[in-house]
N, CA, C and O atoms as a Maestro MAE file, in Angstrom:
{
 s_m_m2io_version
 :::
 2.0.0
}

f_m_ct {
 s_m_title
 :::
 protein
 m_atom[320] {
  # First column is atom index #
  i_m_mmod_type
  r_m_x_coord
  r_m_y_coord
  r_m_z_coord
  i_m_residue_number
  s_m_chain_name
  s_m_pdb_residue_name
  s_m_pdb_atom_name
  i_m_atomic_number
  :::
  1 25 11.395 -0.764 11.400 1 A "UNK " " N  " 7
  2 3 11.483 0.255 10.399 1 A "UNK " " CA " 6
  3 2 11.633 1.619 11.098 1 A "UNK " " C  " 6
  4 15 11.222 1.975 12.203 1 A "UNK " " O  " 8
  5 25 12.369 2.323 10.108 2 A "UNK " " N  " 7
  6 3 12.768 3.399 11.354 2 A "UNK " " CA " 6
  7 2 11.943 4.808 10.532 2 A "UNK " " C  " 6
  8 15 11.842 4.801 9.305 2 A "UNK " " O  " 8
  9 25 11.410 5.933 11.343 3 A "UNK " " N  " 7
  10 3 10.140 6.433 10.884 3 A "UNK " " CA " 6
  11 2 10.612 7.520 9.297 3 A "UNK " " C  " 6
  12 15 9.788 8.023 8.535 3 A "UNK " " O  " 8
  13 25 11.719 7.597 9.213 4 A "UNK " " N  " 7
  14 3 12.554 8.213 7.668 4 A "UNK " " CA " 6
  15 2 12.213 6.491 6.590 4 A "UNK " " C  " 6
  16 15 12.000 6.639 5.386 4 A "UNK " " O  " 8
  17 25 12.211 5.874 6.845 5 A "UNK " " N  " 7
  18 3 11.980 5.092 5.959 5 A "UNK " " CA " 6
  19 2 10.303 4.751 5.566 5 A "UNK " " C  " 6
  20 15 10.032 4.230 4.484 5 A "UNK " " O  " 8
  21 25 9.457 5.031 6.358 6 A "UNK " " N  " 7
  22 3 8.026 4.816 6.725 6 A "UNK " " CA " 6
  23 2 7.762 6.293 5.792 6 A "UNK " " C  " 6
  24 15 7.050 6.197 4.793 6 A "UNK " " O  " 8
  25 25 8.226 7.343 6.076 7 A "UNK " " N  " 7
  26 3 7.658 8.484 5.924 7 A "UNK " " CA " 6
  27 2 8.542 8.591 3.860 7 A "UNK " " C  " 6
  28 15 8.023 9.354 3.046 7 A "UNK " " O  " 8
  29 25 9.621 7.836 3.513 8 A "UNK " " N  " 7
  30 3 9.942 8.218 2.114 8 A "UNK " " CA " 6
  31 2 8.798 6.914 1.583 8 A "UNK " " C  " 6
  32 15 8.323 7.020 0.452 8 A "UNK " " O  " 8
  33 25 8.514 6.050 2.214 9 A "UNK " " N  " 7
  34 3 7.258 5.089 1.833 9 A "UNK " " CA " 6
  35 2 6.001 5.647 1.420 9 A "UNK " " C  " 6
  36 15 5.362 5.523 0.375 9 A "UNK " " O  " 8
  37 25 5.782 6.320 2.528 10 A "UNK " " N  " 7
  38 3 4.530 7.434 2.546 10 A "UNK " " CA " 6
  39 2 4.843 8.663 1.068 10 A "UNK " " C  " 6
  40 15 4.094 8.817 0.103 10 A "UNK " " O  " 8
  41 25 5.582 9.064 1.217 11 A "UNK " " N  " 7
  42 3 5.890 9.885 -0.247 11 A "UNK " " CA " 6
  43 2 6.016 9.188 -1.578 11 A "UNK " " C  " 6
  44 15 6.219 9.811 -2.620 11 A "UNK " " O  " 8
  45 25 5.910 8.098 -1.525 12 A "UNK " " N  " 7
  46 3 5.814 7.556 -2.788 12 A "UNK " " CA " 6
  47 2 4.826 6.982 -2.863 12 A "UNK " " C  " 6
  48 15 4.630 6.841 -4.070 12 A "UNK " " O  " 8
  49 25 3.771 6.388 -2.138 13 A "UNK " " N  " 7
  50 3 2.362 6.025 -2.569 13 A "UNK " " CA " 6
  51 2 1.543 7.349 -2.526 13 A "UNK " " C  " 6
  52 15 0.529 7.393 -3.223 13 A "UNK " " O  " 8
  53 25 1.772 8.075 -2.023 14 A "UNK " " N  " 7
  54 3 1.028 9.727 -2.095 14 A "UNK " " CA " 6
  55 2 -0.063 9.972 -3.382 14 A "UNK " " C  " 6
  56 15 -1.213 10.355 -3.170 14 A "UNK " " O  " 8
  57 25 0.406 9.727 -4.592 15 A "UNK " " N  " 7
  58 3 0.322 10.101 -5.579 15 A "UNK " " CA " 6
  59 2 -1.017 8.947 -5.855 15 A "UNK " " C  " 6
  60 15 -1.973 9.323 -6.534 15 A "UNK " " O  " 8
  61 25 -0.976 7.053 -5.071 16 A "UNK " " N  " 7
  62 3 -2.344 7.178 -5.071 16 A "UNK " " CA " 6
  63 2 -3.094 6.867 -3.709 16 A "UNK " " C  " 6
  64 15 -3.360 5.805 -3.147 16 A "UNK " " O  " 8
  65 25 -3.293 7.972 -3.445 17 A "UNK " " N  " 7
  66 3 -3.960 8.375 -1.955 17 A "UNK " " CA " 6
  67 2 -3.764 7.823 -0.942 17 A "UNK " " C  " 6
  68 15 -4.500 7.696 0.037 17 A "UNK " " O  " 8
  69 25 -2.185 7.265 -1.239 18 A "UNK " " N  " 7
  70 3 -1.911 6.367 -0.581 18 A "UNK " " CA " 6
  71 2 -1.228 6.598 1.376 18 A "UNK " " C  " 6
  72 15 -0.604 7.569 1.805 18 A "UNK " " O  " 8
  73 25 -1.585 5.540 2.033 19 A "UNK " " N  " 7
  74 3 -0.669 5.579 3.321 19 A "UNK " " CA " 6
  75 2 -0.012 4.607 3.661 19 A "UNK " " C  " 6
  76 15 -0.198 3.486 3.188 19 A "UNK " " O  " 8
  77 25 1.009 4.929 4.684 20 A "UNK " " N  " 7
  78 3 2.281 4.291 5.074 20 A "UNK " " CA " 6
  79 2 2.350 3.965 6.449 20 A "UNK " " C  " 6
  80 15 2.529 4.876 7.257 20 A "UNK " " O  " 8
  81 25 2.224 2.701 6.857 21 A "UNK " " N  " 7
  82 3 2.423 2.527 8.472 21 A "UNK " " CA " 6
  83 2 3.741 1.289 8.637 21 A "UNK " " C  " 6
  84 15 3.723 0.381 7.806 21 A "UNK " " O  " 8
  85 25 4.650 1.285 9.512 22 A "UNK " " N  " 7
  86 3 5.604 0.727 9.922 22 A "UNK " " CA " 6
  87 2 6.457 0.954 10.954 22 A "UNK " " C  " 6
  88 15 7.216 0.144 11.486 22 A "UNK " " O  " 8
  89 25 6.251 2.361 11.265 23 A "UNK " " N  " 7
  90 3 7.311 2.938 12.109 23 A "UNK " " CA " 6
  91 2 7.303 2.269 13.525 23 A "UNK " " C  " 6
  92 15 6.304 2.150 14.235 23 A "UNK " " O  " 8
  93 25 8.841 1.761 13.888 24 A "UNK " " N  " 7
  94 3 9.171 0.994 15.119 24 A "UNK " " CA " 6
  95 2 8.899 -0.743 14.918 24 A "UNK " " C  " 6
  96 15 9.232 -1.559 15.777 24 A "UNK " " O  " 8
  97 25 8.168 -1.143 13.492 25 A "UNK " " N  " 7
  98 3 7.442 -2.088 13.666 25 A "UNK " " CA " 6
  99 2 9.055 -3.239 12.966 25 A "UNK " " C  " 6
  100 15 10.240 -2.918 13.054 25 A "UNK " " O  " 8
  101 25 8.436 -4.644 12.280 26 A "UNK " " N  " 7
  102 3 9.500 -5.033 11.921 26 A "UNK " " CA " 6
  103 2 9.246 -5.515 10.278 26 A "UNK " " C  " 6
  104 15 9.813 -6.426 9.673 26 A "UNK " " O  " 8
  105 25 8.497 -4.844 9.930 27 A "UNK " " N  " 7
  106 3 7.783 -4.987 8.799 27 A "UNK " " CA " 6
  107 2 7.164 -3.464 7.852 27 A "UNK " " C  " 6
  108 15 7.659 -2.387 8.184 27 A "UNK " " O  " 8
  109 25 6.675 -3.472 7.328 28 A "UNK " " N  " 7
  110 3 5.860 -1.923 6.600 28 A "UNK " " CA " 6
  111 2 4.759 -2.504 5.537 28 A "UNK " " C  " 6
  112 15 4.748 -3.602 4.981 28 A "UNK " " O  " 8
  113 25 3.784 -1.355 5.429 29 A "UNK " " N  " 7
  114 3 2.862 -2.210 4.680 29 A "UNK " " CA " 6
  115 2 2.324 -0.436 4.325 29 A "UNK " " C  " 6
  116 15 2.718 0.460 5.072 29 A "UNK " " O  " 8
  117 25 1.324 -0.098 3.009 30 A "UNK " " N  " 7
  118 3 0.553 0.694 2.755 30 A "UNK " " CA " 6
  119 2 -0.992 0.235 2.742 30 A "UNK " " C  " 6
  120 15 -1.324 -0.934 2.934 30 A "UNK " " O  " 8
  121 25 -1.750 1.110 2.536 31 A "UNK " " N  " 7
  122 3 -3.064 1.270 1.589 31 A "UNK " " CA " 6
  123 2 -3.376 2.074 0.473 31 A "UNK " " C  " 6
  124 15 -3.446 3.230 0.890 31 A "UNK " " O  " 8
  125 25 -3.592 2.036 -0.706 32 A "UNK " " N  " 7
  126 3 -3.154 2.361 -1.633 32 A "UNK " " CA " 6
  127 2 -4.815 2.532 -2.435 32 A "UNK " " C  " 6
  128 15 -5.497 1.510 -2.370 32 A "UNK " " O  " 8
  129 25 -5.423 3.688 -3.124 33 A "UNK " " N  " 7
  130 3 -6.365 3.635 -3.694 33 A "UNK " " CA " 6
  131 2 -6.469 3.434 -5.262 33 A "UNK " " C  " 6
  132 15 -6.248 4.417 -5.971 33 A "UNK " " O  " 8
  133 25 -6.643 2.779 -5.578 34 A "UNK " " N  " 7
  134 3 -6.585 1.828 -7.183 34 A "UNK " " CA " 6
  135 2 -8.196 1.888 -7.898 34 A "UNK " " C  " 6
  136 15 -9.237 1.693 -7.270 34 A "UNK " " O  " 8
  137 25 -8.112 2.146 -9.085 35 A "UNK " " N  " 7
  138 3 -8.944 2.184 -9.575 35 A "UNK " " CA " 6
  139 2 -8.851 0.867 -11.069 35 A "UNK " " C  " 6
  140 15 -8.001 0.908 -11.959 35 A "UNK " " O  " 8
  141 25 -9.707 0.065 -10.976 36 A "UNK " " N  " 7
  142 3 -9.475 -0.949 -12.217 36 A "UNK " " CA " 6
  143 2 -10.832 -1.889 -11.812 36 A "UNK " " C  " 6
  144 15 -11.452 -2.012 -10.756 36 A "UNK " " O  " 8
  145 25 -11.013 -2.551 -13.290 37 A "UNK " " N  " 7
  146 3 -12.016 -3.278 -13.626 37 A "UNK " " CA " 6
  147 2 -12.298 -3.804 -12.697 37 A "UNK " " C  " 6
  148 15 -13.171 -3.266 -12.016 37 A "UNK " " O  " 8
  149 25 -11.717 -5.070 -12.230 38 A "UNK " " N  " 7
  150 3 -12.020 -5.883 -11.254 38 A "UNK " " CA " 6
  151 2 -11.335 -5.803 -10.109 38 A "UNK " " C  " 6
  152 15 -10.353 -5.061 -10.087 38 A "UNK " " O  " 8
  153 25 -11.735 -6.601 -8.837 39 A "UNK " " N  " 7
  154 3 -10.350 -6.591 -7.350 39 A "UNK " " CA " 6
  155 2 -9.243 -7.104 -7.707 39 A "UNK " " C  " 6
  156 15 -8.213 -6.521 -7.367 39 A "UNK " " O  " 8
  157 25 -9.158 -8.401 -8.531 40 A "UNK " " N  " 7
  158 3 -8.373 -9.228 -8.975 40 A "UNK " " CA " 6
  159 2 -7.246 -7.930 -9.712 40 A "UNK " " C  " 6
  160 15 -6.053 -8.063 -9.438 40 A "UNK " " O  " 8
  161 25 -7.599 -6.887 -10.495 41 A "UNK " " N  " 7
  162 3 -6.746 -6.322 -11.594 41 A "UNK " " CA " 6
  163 2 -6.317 -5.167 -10.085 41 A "UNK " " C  " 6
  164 15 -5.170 -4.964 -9.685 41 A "UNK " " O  " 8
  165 25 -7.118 -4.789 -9.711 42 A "UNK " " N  " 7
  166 3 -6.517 -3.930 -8.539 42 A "UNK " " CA " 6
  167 2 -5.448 -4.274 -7.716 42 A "UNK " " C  " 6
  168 15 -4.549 -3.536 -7.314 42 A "UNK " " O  " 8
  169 25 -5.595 -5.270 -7.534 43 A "UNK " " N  " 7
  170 3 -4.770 -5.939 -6.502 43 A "UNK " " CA " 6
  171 2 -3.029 -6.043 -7.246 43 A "UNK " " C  " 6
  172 15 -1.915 -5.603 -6.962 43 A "UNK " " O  " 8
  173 25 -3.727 -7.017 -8.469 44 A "UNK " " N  " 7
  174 3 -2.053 -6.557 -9.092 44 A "UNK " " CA " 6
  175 2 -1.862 -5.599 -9.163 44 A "UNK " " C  " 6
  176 15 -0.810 -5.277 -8.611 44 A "UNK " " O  " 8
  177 25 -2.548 -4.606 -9.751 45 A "UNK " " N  " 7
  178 3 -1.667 -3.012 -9.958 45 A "UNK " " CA " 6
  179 2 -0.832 -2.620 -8.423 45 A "UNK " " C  " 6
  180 15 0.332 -2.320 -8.159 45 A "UNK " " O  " 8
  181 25 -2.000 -2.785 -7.659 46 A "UNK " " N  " 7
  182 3 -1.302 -2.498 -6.616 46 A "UNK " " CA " 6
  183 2 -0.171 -3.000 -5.625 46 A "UNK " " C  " 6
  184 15 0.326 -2.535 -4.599 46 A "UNK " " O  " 8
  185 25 -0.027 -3.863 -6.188 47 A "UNK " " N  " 7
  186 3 0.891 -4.870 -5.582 47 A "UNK " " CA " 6
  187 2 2.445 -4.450 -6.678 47 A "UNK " " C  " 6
  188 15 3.598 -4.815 -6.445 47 A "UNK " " O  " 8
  189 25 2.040 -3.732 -7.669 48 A "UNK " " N  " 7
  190 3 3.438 -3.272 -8.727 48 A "UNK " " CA " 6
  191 2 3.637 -2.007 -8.019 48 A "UNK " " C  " 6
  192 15 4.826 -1.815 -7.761 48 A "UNK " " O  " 8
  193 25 3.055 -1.329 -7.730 49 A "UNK " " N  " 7
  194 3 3.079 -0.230 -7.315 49 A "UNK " " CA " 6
  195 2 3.917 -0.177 -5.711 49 A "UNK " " C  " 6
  196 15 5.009 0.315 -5.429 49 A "UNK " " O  " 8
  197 25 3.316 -0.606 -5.193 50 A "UNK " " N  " 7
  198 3 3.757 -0.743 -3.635 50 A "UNK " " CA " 6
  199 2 5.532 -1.478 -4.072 50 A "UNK " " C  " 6
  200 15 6.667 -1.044 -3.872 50 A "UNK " " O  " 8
  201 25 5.054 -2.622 -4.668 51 A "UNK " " N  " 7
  202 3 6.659 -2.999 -4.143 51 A "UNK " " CA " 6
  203 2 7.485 -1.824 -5.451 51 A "UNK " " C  " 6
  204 15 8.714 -1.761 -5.478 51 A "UNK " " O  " 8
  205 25 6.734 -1.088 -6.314 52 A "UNK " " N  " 7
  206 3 7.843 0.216 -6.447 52 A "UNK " " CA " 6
  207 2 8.273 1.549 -5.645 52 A "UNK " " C  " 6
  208 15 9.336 2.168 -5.698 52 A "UNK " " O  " 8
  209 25 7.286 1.759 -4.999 53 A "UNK " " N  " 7
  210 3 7.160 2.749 -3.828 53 A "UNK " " CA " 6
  211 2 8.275 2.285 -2.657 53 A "UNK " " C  " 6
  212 15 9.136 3.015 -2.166 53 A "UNK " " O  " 8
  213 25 8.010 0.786 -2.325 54 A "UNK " " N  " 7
  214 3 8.688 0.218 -1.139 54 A "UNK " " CA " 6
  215 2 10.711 0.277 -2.052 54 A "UNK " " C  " 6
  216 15 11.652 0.519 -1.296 54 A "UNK " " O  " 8
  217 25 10.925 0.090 -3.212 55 A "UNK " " N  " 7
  218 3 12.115 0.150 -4.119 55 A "UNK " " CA " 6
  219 2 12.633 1.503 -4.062 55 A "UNK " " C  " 6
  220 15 13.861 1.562 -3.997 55 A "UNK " " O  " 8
  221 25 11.880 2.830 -4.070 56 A "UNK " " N  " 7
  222 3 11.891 4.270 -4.448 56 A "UNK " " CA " 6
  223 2 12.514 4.538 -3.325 56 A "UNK " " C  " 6
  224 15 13.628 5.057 -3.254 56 A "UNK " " O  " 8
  225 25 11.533 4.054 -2.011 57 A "UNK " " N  " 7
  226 3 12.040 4.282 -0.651 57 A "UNK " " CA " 6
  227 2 13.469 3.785 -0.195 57 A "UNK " " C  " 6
  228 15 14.178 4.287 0.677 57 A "UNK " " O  " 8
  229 25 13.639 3.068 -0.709 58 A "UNK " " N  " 7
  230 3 15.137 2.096 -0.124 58 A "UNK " " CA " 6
  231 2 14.769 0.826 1.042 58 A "UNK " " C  " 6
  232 15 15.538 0.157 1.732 58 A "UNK " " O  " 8
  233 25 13.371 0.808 0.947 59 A "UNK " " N  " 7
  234 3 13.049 -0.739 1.886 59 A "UNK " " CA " 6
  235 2 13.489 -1.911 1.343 59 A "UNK " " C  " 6
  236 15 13.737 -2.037 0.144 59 A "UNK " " O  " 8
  237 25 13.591 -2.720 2.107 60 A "UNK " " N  " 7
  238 3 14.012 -4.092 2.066 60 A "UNK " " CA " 6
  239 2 12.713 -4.269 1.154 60 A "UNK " " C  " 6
  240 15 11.559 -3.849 1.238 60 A "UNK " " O  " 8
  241 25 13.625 -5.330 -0.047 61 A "UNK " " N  " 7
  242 3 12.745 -5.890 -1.175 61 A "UNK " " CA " 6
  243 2 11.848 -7.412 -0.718 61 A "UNK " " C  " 6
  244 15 11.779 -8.461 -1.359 61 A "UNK " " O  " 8
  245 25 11.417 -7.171 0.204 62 A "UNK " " N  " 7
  246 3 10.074 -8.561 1.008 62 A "UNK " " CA " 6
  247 2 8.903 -8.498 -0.125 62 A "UNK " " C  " 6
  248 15 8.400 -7.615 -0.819 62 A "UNK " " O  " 8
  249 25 8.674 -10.414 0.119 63 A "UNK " " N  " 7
  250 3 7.600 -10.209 -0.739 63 A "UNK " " CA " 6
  251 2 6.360 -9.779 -0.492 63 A "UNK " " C  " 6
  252 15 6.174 -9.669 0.719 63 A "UNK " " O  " 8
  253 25 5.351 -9.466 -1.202 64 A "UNK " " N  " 7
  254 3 4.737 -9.163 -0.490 64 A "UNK " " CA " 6
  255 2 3.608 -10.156 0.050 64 A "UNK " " C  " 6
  256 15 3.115 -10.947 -0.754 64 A "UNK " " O  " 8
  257 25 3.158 -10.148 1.440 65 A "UNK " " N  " 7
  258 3 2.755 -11.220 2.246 65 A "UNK " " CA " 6
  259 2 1.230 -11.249 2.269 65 A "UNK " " C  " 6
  260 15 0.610 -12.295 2.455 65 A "UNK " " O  " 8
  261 25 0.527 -9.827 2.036 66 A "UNK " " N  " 7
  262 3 -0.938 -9.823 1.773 66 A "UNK " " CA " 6
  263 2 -1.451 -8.815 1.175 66 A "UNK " " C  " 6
  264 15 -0.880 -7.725 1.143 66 A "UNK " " O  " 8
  265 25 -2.669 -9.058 0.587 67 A "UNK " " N  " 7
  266 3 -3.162 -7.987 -0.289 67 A "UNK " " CA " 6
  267 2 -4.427 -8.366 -0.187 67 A "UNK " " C  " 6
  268 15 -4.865 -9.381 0.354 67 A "UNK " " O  " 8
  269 25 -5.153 -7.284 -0.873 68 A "UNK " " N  " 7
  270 3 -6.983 -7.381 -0.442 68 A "UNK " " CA " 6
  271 2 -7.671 -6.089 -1.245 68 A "UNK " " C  " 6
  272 15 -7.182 -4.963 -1.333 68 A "UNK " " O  " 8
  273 25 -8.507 -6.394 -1.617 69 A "UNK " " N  " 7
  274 3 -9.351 -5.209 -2.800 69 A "UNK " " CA " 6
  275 2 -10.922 -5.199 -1.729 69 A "UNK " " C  " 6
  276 15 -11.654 -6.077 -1.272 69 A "UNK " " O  " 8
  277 25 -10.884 -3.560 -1.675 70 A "UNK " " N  " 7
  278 3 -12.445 -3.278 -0.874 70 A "UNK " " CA " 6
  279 2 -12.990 -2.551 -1.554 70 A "UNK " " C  " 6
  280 15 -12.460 -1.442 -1.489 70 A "UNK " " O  " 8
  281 25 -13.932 -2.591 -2.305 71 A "UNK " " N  " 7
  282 3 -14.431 -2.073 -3.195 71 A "UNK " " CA " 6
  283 2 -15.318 -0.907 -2.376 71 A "UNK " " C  " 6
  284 15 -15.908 -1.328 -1.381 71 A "UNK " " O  " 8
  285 25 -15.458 0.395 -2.669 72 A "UNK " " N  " 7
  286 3 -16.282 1.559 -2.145 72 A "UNK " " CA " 6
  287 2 -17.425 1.282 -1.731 72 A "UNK " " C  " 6
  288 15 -17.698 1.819 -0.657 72 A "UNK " " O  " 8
  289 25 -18.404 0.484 -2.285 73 A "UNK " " N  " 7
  290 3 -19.010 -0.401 -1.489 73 A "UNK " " CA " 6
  291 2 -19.083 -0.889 -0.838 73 A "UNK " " C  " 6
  292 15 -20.030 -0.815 -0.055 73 A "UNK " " O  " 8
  293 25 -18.161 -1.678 -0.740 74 A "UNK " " N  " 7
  294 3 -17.843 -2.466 0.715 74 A "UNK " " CA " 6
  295 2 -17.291 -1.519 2.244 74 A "UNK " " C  " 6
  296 15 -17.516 -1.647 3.448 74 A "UNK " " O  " 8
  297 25 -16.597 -0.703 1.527 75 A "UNK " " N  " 7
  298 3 -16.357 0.022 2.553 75 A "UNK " " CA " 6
  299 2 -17.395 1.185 2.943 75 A "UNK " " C  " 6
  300 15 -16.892 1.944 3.773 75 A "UNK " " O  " 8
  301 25 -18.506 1.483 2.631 76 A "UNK " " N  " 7
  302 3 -19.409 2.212 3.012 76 A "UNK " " CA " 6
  303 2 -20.060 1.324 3.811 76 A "UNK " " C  " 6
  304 15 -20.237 1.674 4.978 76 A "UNK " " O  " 8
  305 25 -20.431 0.334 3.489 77 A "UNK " " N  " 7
  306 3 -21.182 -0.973 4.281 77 A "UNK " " CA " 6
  307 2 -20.859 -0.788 5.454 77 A "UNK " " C  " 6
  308 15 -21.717 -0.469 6.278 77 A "UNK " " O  " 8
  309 25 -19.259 -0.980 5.873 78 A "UNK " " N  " 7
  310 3 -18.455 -1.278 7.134 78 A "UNK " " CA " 6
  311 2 -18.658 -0.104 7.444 78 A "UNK " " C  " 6
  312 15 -19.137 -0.370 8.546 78 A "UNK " " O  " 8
  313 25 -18.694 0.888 7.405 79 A "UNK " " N  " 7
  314 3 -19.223 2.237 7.937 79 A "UNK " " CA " 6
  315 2 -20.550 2.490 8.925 79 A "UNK " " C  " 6
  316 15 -20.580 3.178 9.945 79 A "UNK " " O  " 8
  317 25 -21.564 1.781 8.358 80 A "UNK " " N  " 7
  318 3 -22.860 1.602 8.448 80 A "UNK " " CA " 6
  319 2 -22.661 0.914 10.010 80 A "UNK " " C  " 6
  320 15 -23.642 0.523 10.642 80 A "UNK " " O  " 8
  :::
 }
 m_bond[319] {
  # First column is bond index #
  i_m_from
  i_m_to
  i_m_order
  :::
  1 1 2 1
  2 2 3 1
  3 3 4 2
  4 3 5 1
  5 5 6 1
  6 6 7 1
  7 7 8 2
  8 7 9 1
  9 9 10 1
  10 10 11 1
  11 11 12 2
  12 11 13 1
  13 13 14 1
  14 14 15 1
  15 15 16 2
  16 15 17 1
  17 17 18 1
  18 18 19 1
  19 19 20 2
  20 19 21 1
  21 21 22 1
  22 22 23 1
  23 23 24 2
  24 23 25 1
  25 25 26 1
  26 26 27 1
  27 27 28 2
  28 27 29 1
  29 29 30 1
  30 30 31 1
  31 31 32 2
  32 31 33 1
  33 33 34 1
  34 34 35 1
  35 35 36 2
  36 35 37 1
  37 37 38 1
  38 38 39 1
  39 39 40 2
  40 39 41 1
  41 41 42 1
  42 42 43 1
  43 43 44 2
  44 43 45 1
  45 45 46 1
  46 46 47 1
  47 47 48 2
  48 47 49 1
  49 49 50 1
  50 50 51 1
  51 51 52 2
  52 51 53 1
  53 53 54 1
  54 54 55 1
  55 55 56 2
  56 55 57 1
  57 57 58 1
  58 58 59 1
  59 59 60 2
  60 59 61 1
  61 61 62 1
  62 62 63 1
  63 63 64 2
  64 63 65 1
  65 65 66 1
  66 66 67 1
  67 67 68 2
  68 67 69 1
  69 69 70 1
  70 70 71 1
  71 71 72 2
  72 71 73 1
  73 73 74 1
  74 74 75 1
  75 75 76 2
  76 75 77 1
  77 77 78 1
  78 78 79 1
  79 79 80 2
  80 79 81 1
  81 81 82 1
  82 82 83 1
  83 83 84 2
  84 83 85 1
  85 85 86 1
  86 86 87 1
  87 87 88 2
  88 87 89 1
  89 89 90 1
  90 90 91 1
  91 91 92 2
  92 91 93 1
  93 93 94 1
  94 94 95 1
  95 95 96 2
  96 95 97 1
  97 97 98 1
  98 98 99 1
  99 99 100 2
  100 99 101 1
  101 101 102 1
  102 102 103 1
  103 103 104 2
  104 103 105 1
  105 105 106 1
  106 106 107 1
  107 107 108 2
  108 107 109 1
  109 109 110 1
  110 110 111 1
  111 111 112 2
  112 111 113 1
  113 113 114 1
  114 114 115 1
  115 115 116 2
  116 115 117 1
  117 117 118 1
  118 118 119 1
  119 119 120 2
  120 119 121 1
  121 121 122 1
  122 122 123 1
  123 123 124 2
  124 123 125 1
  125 125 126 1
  126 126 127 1
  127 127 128 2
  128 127 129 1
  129 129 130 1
  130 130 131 1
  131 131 132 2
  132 131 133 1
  133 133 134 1
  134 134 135 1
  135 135 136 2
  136 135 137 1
  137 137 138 1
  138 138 139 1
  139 139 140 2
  140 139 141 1
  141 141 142 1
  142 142 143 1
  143 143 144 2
  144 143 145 1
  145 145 146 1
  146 146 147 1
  147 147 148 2
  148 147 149 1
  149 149 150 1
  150 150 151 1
  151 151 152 2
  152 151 153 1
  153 153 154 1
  154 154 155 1
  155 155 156 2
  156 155 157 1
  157 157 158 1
  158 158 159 1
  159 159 160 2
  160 159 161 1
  161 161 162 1
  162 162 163 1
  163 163 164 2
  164 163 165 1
  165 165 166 1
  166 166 167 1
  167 167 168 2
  168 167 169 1
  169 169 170 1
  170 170 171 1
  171 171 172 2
  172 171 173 1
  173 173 174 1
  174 174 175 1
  175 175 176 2
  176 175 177 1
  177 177 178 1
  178 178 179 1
  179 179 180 2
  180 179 181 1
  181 181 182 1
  182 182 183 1
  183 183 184 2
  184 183 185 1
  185 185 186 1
  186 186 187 1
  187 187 188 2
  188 187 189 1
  189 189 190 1
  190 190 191 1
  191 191 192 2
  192 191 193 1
  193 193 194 1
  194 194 195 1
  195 195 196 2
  196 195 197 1
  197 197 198 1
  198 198 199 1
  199 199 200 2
  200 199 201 1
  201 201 202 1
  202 202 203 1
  203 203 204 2
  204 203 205 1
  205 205 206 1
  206 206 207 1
  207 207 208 2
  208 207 209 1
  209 209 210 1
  210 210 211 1
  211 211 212 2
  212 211 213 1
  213 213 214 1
  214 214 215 1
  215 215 216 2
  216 215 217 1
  217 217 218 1
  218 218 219 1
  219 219 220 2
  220 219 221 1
  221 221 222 1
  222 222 223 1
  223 223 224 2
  224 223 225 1
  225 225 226 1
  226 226 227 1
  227 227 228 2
  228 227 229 1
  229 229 230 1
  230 230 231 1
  231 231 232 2
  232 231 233 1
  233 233 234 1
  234 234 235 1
  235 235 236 2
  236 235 237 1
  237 237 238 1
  238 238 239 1
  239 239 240 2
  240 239 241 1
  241 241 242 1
  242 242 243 1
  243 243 244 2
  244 243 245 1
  245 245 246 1
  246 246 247 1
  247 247 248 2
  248 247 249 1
  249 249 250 1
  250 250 251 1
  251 251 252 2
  252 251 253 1
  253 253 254 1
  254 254 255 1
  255 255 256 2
  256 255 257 1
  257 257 258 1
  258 258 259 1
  259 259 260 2
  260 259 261 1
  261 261 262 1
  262 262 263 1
  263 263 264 2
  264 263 265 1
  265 265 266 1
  266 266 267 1
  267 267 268 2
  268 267 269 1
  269 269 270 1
  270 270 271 1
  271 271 272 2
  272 271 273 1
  273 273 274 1
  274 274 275 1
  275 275 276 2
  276 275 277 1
  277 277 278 1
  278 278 279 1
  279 279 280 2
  280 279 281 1
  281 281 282 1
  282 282 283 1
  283 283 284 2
  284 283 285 1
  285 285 286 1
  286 286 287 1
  287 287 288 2
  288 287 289 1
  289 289 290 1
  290 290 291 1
  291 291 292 2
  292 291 293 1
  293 293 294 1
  294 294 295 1
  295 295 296 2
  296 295 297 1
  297 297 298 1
  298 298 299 1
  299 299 300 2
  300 299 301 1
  301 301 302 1
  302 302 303 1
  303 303 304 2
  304 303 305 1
  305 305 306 1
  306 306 307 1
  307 307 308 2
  308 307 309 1
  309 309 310 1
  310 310 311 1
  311 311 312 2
  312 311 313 1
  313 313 314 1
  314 314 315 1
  315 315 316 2
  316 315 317 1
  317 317 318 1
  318 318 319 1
  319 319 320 2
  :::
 }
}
């Protein structure tokens, strides 16, 4: 991925607090902050979102290969 494609990636998850890593790599992936009932509902949203962000950008339409919900909790834990 070449770092103009990483960085119009990065401008389109922006909006939710989102970031963009890929550059040089052979793949791209975000993290994306979602707010919804459960991980399960997060995960889809976020998984519509990304592969619209990854569409906005002009990336290759891949499916997507993994996803994962960390709830603020959890991530304070891993802090600790």
């Amino acid at each position: 991925m070449e770092r103009e494609e990483i960085v119009e990636l990065a401008d389109a998850v922006a909006a939710h607090e989102g970031i963009a890593s890929g550059i040089g790599a052979a793949s791209y992936s975000a993290q994306l902050v979602i707010e919804a009932p459960s991980p399960d509902e997060a995960v889809e949203k976020a998984i519509g979102i990304f592969t619209e962000a990854a569409r906005t950008a002009g990336l290759p339409s891949w499916p997507v290969a993994w996803a994962e919900s960390v709830s603020e909790e959890e991530e304070l834990e891993e802090l600790k």
